[in-house]
KEKE-3310 file (N, C-alpha, C; in steps of 0.2 Angstrom, whole numbers, plus 5000, padded with zeros to 4 digits):
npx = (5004:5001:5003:5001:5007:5007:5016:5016:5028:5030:5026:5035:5038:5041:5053:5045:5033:5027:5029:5021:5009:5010:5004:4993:4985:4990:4981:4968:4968:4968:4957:4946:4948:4944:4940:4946:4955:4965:4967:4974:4986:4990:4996:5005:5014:5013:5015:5023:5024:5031:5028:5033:5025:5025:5015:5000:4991:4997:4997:4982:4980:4985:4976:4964:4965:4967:4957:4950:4953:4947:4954:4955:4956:4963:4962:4972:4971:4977:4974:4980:4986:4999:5012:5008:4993:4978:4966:4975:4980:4987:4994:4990:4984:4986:4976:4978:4982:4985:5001:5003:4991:4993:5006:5004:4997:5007:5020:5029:5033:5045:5052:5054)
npy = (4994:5011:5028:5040:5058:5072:5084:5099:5106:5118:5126:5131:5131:5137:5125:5126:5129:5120:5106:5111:5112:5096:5090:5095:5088:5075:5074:5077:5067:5056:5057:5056:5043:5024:5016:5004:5001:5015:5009:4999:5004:5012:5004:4997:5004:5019:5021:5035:5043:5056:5064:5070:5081:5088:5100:5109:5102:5089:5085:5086:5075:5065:5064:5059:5047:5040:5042:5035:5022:5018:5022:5034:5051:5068:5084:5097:5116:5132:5143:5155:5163:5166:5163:5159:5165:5164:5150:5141:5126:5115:5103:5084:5072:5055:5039:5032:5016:4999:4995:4993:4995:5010:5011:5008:5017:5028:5023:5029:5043:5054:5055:5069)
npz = (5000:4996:4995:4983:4978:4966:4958:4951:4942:4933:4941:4951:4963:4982:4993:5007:5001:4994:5000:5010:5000:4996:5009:5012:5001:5002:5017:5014:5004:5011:5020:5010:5006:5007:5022:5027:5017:5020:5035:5032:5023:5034:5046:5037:5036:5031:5018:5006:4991:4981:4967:4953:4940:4925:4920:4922:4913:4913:4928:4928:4917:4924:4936:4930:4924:4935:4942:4934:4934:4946:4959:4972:4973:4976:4970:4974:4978:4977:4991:4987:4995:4996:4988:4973:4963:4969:4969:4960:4954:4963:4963:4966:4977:4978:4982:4999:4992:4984:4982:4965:4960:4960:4954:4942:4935:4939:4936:4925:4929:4940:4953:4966)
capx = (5000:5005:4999:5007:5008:5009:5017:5016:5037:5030:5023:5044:5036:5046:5050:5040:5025:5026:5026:5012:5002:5009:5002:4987:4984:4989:4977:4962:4966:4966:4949:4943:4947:4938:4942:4949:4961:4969:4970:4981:4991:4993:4999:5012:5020:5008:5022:5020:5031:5032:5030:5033:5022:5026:5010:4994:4988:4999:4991:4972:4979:4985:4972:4959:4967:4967:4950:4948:4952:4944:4960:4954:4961:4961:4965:4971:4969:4981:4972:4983:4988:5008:5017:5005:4987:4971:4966:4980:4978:4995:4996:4985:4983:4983:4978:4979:4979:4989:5005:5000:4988:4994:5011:5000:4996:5013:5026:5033:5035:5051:5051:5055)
capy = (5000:5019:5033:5046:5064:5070:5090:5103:5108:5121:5132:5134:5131:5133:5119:5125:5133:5112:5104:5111:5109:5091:5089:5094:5082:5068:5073:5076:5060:5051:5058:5052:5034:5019:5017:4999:5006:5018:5007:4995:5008:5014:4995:4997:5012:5024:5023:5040:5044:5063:5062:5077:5081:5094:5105:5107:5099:5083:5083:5085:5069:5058:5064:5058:5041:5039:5039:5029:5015:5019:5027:5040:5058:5076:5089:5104:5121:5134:5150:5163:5169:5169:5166:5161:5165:5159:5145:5139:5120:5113:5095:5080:5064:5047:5033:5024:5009:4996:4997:4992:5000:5016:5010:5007:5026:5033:5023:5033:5048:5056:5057:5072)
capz = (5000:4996:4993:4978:4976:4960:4960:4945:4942:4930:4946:4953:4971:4987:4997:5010:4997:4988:5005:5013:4997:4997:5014:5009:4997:5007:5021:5008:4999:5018:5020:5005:5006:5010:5028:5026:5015:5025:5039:5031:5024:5044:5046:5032:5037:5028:5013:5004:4984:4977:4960:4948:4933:4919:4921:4923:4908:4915:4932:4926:4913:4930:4940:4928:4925:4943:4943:4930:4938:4953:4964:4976:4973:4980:4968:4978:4974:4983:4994:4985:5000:4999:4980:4968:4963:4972:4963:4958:4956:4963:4966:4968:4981:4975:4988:4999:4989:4981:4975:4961:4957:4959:4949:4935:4931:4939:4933:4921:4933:4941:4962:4966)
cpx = (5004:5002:5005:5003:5010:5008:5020:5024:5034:5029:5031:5041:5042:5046:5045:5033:5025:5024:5021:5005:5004:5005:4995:4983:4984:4982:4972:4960:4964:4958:4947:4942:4944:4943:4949:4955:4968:4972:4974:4985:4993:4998:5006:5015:5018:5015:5018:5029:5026:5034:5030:5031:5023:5023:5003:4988:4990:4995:4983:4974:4978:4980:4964:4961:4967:4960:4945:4946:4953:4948:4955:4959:4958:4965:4965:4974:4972:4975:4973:4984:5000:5010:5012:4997:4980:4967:4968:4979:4987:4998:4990:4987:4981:4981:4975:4975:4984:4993:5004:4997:4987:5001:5008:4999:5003:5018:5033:5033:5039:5050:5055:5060)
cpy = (5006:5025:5039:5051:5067:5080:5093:5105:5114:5129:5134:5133:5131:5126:5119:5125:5122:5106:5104:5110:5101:5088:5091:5091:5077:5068:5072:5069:5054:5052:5057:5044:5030:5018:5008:5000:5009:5014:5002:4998:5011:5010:4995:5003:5018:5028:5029:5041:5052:5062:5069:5075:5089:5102:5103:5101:5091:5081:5082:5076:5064:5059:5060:5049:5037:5035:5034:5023:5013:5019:5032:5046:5063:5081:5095:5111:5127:5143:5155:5167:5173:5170:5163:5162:5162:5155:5140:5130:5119:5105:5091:5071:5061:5042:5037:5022:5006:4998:4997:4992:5006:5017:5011:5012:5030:5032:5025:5042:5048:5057:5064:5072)
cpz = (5000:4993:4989:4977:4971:4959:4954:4947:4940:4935:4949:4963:4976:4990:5001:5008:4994:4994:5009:5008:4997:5002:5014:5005:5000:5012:5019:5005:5004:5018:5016:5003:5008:5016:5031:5021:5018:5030:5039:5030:5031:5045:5044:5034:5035:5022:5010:4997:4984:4971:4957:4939:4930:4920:4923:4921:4912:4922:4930:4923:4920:4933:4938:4927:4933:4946:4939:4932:4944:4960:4966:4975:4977:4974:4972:4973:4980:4983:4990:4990:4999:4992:4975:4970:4968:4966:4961:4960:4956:4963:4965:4972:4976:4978:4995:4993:4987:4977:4969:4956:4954:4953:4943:4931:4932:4937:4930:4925:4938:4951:4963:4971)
residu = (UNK:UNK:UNK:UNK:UNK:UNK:UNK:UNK:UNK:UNK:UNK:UNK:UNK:UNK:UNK:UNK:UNK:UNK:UNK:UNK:UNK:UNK:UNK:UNK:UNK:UNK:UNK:UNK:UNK:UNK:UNK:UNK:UNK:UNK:UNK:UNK:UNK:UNK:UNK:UNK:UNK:UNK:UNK:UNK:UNK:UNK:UNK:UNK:UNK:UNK:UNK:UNK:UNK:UNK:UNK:UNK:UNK:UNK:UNK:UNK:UNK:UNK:UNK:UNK:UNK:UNK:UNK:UNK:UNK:UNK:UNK:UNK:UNK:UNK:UNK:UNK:UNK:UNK:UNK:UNK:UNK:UNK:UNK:UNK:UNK:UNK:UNK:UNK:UNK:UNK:UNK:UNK:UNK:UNK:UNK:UNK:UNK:UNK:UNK:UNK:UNK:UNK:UNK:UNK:UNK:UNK:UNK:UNK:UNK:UNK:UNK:UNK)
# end
């Protein structure tokens, strides 16, 4: 079990501005999962990958694959309160859920 992060490069986020929207994705996509899910991933270590995608266009693409084959997501959307816009779509949670599963969409992306 693991749950992946999947983080716009094109937006130049700092570490800290990249991190707390990671962290907000993660949290999002735990509350969205089926509860049996997350509590195995708890069990496993609540393994967590940072993946980096191109742009916007590339997250929308993985986030829609995702749900294709019915992966839990959280698209987040930053405040605008510090460096970019309000709105600004920056990330998206994958998971929990099977390696395997989530492999299946992200493989061909880069950890950041």
């Amino acid at each position: 079990m693991k749950q992946a992060i999947l983080v716009r490069q094109d937006l130049k986020l700092s570490k800290g501005k990249m991190s707390a929207q990671c962290s907000h994705a993660s949290v999002e996509a735990v509350l969205k999962s089926y509860k049996d899910k997350v509590m195995t991933w708890q069990k496993e270590g609540m393994k967590k990958v940072i993946l980096k995608v191109k742009d916007l266009d590339e997250l929308l693409k993985y986030n829609q694959l995702a749900k294709d084959i019915g992966l839990k997501t959280a698209l987040i959307k930053d405040a605008g309160r510090t460096e970019i816009e309000p709105g600004t779509i920056t990330c998206v949670g994958v998971g929990p859920d099977e390696d395997t599963k989530i492999d299946s969409i992200t493989k061909t992306l880069k950890l950041i």
